[in-house]
N, C-alpha and C positions, 0 to 999 in steps of 0.2 A: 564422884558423880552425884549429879541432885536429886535421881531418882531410886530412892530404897525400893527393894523386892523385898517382901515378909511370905514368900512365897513358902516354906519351913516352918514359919511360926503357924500359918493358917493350915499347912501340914499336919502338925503336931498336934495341932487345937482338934480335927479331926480324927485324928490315928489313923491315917492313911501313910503309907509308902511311897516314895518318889516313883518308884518302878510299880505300883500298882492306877498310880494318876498318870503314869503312860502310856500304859496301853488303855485304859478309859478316855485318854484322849487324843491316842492316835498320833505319838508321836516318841520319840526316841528317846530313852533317855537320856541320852549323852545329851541332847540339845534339850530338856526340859534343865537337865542337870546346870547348863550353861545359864540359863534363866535363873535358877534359884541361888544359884553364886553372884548375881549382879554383873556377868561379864557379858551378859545380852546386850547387842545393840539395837533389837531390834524386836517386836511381837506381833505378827497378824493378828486381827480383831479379831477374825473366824477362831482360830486358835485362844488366846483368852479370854472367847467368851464360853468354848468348852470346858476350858479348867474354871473357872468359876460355873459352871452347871453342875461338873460333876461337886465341886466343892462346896454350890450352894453358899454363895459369897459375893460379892461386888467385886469390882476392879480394882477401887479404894480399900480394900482388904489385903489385898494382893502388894500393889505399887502406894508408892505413898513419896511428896515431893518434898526433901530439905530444902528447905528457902533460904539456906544461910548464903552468904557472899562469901563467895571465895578470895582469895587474897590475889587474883589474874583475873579478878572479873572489871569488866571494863568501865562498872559503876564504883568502883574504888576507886577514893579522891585523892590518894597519896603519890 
């Protein structure tokens, strides 16, 4: 997938716990947990822009895009 979560690294940088940025933001942490493994398909704005208040961070902090081509991508000429 082309979109990296460093949702752990920006964790870590702060010494915060998963389960303590879940309840500061109001949400589960089975489904934060799912975000922070990259198996999200999906995030409401209203929701990370919580986790970035409490974390004090951008979005680009958080998500960050691999631009690399993948070998099924439809821009490969072979």
């Amino acid at each position: 997938m082309p979109i990296i979560v460093n949702l752990d690294v920006v964790l870590a940088q702060r010494k915060m716990r998963l389960n303590t940025l879940a309840e500061l933001v109001d949400i589960t942490p089975q489904n934060l947990s799912v975000l922070k493994s990259g198996r999200a398909k999906a995030i409401r704005f209203d929701t990370l822009e919580k986790i970035c208040h409490v974390l004090q961070c951008q979005p680009g902090d958080i998500l960050a895009f691999d631009g690399e081509v993948s070998a099924n991508s439809p821009d490969d000429a072979s």
